[in-house]
N, C-alpha and C positions, 0 to 999 in steps of 0.2 A: 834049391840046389846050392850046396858050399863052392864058394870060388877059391880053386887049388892055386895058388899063383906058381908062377913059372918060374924055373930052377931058376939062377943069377947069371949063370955062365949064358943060359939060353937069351934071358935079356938084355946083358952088356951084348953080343955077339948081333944083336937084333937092330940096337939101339940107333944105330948112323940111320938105317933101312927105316926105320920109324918115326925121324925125326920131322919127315917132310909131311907125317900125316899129325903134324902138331902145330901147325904153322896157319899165321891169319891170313886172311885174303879181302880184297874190296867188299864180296858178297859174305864171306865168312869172318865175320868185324870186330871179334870178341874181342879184340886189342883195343878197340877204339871204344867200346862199348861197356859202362862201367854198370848199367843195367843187367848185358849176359854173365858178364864174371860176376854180383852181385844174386843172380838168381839161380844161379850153378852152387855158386859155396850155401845158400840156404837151403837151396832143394837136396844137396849131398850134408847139413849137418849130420853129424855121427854116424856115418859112413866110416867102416874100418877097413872095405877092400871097395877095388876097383868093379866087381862087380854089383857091391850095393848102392854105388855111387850112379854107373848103367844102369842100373833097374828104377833109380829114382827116377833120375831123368829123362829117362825113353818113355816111363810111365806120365811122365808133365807132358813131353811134347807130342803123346801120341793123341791122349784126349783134350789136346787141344783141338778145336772145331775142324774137319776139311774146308775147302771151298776154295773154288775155282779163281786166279789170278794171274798175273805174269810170272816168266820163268826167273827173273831176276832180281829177286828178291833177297835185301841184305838181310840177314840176320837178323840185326836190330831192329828191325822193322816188322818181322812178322813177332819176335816177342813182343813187341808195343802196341800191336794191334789185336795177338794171342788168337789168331787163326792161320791158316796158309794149304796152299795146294803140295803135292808131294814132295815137288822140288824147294820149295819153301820150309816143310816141315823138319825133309832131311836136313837141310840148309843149318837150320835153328839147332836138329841135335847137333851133329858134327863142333857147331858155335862152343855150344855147351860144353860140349866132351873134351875138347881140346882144352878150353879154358879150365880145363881142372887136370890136364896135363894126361889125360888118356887118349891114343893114336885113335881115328879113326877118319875113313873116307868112305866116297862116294860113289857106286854104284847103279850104272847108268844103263835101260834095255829098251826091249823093245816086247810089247805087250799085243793082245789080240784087244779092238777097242772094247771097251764095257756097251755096247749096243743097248742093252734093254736099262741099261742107268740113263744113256745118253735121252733116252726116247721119253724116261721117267719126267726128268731135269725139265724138257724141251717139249713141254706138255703144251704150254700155252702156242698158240698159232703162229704169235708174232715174235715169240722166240724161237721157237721152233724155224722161222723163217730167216731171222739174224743169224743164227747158230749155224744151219745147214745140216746138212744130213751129217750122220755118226762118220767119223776115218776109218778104216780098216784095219789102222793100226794104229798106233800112239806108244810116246815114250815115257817112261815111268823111272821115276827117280826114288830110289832108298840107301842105306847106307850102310858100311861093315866097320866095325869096332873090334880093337885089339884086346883080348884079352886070354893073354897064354896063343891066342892062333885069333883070326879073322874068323870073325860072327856076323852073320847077318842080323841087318833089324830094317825093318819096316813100319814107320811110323803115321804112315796116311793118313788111314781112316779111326777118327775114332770112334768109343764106343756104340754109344746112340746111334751113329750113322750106320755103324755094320748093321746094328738092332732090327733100324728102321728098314734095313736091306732086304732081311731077312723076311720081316713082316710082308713084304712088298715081293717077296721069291725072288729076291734079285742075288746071283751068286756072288760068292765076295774072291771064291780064287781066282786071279789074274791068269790070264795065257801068253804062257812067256812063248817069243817066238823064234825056232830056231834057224840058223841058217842055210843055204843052200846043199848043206853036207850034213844037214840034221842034227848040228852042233848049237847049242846054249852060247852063244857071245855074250858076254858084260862088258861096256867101258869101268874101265875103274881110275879115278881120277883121284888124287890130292887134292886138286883145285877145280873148282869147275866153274868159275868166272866166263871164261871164254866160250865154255860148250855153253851157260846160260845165256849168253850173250848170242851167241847167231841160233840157238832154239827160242830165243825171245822174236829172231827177225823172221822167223818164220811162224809164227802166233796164228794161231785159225782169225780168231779176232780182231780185228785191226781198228776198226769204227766202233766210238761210242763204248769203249771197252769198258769204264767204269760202269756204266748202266746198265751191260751186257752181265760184267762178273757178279754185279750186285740181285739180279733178278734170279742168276741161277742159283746163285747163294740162299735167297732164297725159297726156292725149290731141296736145296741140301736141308737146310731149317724145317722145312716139312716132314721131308723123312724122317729126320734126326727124332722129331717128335712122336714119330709114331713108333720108335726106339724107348724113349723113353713114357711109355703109357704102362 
Protein backbone atom coordinates (compact mmCIF):
# COMPACT_ATOMS: atom_id res chain seq x y z
CA UNK A 1 0.00 0.00 0.00
CA UNK A 2 1.62 3.58 -1.03
CA UNK A 3 1.95 5.84 1.94
CA UNK A 4 0.02 9.28 0.81
CA UNK A 5 1.60 11.58 3.39
CA UNK A 6 -0.55 14.32 4.90
CA UNK A 7 -1.14 17.80 3.43
CA UNK A 8 1.41 20.30 5.43
CA UNK A 9 -1.23 22.56 6.71
CA UNK A 10 -2.64 19.37 8.32
CA UNK A 11 0.79 18.55 9.96
CA UNK A 12 2.13 22.02 11.19
CA UNK A 13 -1.65 22.32 12.69
CA UNK A 14 -1.07 18.64 14.43
CA UNK A 15 2.48 19.12 15.33
CA UNK A 16 2.22 20.85 19.23
CA UNK A 17 -0.60 17.67 19.75
CA UNK A 18 2.12 15.17 18.49
CA UNK A 19 4.89 16.26 20.01
CA UNK A 20 4.41 14.62 23.35
CA UNK A 21 4.02 11.17 21.45
CA UNK A 22 7.92 11.86 20.62
CA UNK A 23 9.25 12.17 23.70
CA UNK A 24 11.62 9.61 26.01
CA UNK A 25 10.73 8.13 29.08
CA UNK A 26 12.67 5.88 31.96
CA UNK A 27 10.94 2.75 30.17
CA UNK A 28 10.92 4.32 26.69
CA UNK A 29 15.09 5.06 26.84
CA UNK A 30 15.88 5.72 23.24
CA UNK A 31 17.73 9.00 24.41
CA UNK A 32 19.88 7.09 26.48
CA UNK A 33 20.10 4.31 24.38
CA UNK A 34 22.68 4.49 21.38
CA UNK A 35 21.91 0.61 20.59
CA UNK A 36 17.82 1.77 19.76
CA UNK A 37 18.78 4.76 17.78
CA UNK A 38 21.62 2.56 16.31
CA UNK A 39 19.16 -0.14 15.34
CA UNK A 40 16.22 2.11 14.15
CA UNK A 41 18.50 4.04 11.55
CA UNK A 42 19.77 0.37 10.15
CA UNK A 43 16.57 -1.38 10.11
CA UNK A 44 14.95 2.06 8.28
CA UNK A 45 18.15 2.26 5.79
CA UNK A 46 16.61 3.51 2.44
CA UNK A 47 13.30 4.25 3.79
CA UNK A 48 11.93 7.21 1.67
CA UNK A 49 8.47 7.49 3.76
CA UNK A 50 7.42 7.10 7.01
CA UNK A 51 5.57 4.26 6.36
CA UNK A 52 8.47 2.13 5.03
CA UNK A 53 10.31 3.01 7.77
CA UNK A 54 6.85 1.45 10.18
CA UNK A 55 6.68 -1.55 8.20
CA UNK A 56 10.42 -2.22 8.70
CA UNK A 57 10.41 -1.96 12.09
CA UNK A 58 7.07 -3.26 13.33
CA UNK A 59 8.25 -6.22 11.11
CA UNK A 60 11.81 -6.44 13.53
CA UNK A 61 9.83 -6.23 16.62
CA UNK A 62 7.00 -8.23 15.96
CA UNK A 63 9.15 -11.49 15.12
CA UNK A 64 10.90 -10.88 17.72
CA UNK A 65 10.28 -14.14 20.19
CA UNK A 66 6.88 -13.55 22.86
CA UNK A 67 7.53 -14.67 26.39
CA UNK A 68 6.32 -14.08 29.51
CA UNK A 69 8.16 -11.29 31.98
CA UNK A 70 7.56 -8.28 33.90
CA UNK A 71 5.55 -5.29 32.90
CA UNK A 72 8.41 -2.95 33.30
CA UNK A 73 10.55 -3.27 30.92
CA UNK A 74 13.00 -0.58 29.46
CA UNK A 75 13.37 -0.59 26.17
CA UNK A 76 16.92 -1.17 26.14
CA UNK A 77 16.65 -4.08 27.61
CA UNK A 78 14.23 -6.15 25.74
CA UNK A 79 16.36 -5.00 22.50
CA UNK A 80 19.43 -6.58 24.34
CA UNK A 81 17.96 -9.50 25.11
CA UNK A 82 15.60 -9.46 21.57
CA UNK A 83 12.46 -11.10 23.14
CA UNK A 84 9.74 -9.61 25.49
CA UNK A 85 6.00 -9.99 26.51
CA UNK A 86 3.50 -7.49 24.95
CA UNK A 87 4.15 -4.66 27.04
CA UNK A 88 7.82 -5.17 26.42
CA UNK A 89 7.34 -5.51 22.69
CA UNK A 90 5.07 -2.35 22.45
CA UNK A 91 7.61 -0.72 24.69
CA UNK A 92 10.58 -1.50 22.18
CA UNK A 93 8.50 -0.30 19.07
CA UNK A 94 7.31 2.96 20.33
CA UNK A 95 11.49 3.23 21.41
CA UNK A 96 12.03 2.81 17.84
CA UNK A 97 9.60 4.82 16.24
CA UNK A 98 10.23 7.86 18.10
CA UNK A 99 13.82 7.64 17.87
CA UNK A 100 13.31 8.23 14.13
CA UNK A 101 11.09 11.04 14.94
CA UNK A 102 7.59 9.35 14.03
CA UNK A 103 4.66 9.99 16.89
CA UNK A 104 3.49 7.07 18.37
CA UNK A 105 1.81 5.74 21.75
CA UNK A 106 0.51 3.26 23.73
CA UNK A 107 -2.48 1.61 23.89
CA UNK A 108 -3.76 -0.09 26.94
CA UNK A 109 -7.13 -2.77 27.52
CA UNK A 110 -8.58 -5.19 28.74
CA UNK A 111 -8.71 -8.77 27.09
CA UNK A 112 -10.97 -12.11 27.75
CA UNK A 113 -7.75 -14.46 29.29
CA UNK A 114 -6.37 -16.82 26.51
CA UNK A 115 -7.53 -20.03 28.71
CA UNK A 116 -6.69 -22.72 26.55
CA UNK A 117 -2.89 -21.02 25.92
CA UNK A 118 -2.72 -20.63 29.66
CA UNK A 119 -3.68 -24.48 30.15
CA UNK A 120 -1.16 -25.25 27.05
CA UNK A 121 1.98 -23.12 28.78
CA UNK A 122 0.90 -24.73 32.46
CA UNK A 123 1.02 -28.29 31.25
CA UNK A 124 3.61 -29.41 33.73
CA UNK A 125 1.87 -30.14 37.36
CA UNK A 126 4.34 -27.98 39.13
CA UNK A 127 3.86 -25.17 37.07
CA UNK A 128 0.69 -25.43 36.62
CA UNK A 129 0.71 -25.29 40.51
CA UNK A 130 3.08 -22.01 40.65
CA UNK A 131 1.10 -20.29 37.97
CA UNK A 132 -2.46 -21.02 39.43
CA UNK A 133 -5.46 -21.22 37.60
CA UNK A 134 -5.89 -18.91 34.09
CA UNK A 135 -7.59 -14.85 35.24
CA UNK A 136 -10.62 -14.07 33.68
CA UNK A 137 -9.26 -11.32 32.50
CA UNK A 138 -5.84 -9.81 31.70
CA UNK A 139 -4.43 -6.62 30.19
CA UNK A 140 -2.82 -6.34 26.98
CA UNK A 141 -0.67 -3.75 25.70
CA UNK A 142 -0.22 -2.60 21.94
CA UNK A 143 0.36 0.44 20.26
CA UNK A 144 -0.90 3.37 17.73
CA UNK A 145 1.48 5.11 15.34
CA UNK A 146 0.94 8.35 13.57
CA UNK A 147 0.84 8.26 10.09
CA UNK A 148 -1.51 11.00 8.33
CA UNK A 149 -4.14 9.64 11.41
CA UNK A 150 -3.48 6.95 14.34
CA UNK A 151 -2.92 3.18 13.25
CA UNK A 152 -3.04 0.45 15.30
CA UNK A 153 -0.21 -2.25 15.49
CA UNK A 154 0.14 -5.13 17.39
CA UNK A 155 3.31 -6.56 17.75
CA UNK A 156 3.07 -9.64 20.34
CA UNK A 157 3.17 -12.50 18.96
CA UNK A 158 5.36 -13.63 16.47
CA UNK A 159 5.36 -15.57 13.77
CA UNK A 160 6.13 -19.21 14.77
CA UNK A 161 4.17 -18.66 17.72
CA UNK A 162 0.88 -17.84 15.92
CA UNK A 163 2.03 -20.99 13.76
CA UNK A 164 2.38 -23.19 16.54
CA UNK A 165 -1.18 -21.73 17.79
CA UNK A 166 -2.61 -22.77 15.06
CA UNK A 167 -1.22 -26.22 14.88
CA UNK A 168 -2.19 -26.59 18.54
CA UNK A 169 -6.18 -24.92 17.57
CA UNK A 170 -5.45 -22.42 19.83
CA UNK A 171 -7.27 -19.05 18.54
CA UNK A 172 -5.04 -16.22 18.06
CA UNK A 173 -8.14 -13.25 18.06
CA UNK A 174 -8.07 -11.55 21.51
CA UNK A 175 -11.47 -10.76 23.29
CA UNK A 176 -11.41 -7.24 23.95
CA UNK A 177 -13.81 -6.61 26.77
CA UNK A 178 -16.33 -3.97 26.92
CA UNK A 179 -17.62 -2.02 29.49
CA UNK A 180 -20.61 -1.83 31.60
CA UNK A 181 -22.46 0.25 28.70
CA UNK A 182 -21.09 -2.19 26.19
CA UNK A 183 -18.59 0.33 25.03
CA UNK A 184 -14.74 -0.66 23.91
CA UNK A 185 -12.47 1.63 26.45
CA UNK A 186 -8.71 1.97 25.60
CA UNK A 187 -6.12 3.77 28.01
CA UNK A 188 -4.04 5.56 25.53
CA UNK A 189 -1.02 6.85 27.02
CA UNK A 190 2.24 8.93 25.85
CA UNK A 191 4.01 7.40 28.60
CA UNK A 192 3.31 4.51 30.45
CA UNK A 193 6.01 4.46 33.12
CA UNK A 194 3.62 4.66 35.88
CA UNK A 195 0.67 2.45 34.49
CA UNK A 196 3.97 -0.11 34.12
CA UNK A 197 4.80 0.44 37.33
CA UNK A 198 1.76 -0.34 39.71
CA UNK A 199 0.67 -3.19 36.77
CA UNK A 200 4.14 -4.46 37.75
CA UNK A 201 2.84 -4.31 41.71
CA UNK A 202 0.23 -6.21 40.95
CA UNK A 203 2.20 -9.29 38.90
CA UNK A 204 0.36 -12.72 39.40
CA UNK A 205 3.98 -13.88 39.97
CA UNK A 206 5.66 -12.66 42.87
CA UNK A 207 8.08 -15.87 44.00
CA UNK A 208 10.91 -17.18 42.05
CA UNK A 209 9.84 -15.08 39.09
CA UNK A 210 12.94 -15.71 37.16
CA UNK A 211 12.53 -19.54 37.15
CA UNK A 212 8.67 -19.16 36.85
CA UNK A 213 9.13 -16.77 33.38
CA UNK A 214 11.89 -19.03 32.19
CA UNK A 215 9.96 -22.52 32.19
CA UNK A 216 7.03 -20.90 30.52
CA UNK A 217 9.18 -19.56 28.12
CA UNK A 218 9.90 -22.51 27.51
CA UNK A 219 6.57 -23.91 26.96
CA UNK A 220 6.26 -20.76 24.25
CA UNK A 221 9.65 -22.51 22.58
CA UNK A 222 7.59 -25.44 22.11
CA UNK A 223 4.99 -24.13 20.38
CA UNK A 224 6.99 -21.73 18.42
CA UNK A 225 8.49 -25.11 17.02
CA UNK A 226 5.73 -26.70 16.02
CA UNK A 227 5.14 -23.39 13.98
CA UNK A 228 8.09 -23.76 12.51
CA UNK A 229 7.97 -27.56 11.09
Amino acid sequence: MAFLAAPAKIDLMNASALEQYLQPGKLCDFDRSPEIRGKAKELTKGCRTRRQKFDHLFDYVKELPYGLEDWDVPASETLAKGWGMCSGKANLLVALLRSQGIPSRYRIYRIRAEVNLWIEVTAESALAQRMGAAPSQQDHVDCQVWLGKWQNCDPARDTPLERGMKVLGLPLEREIIPDASGRIRYTILANFDNWAKQRQSRRMVRQDRAETFARVNEQFSRIRDLGKG
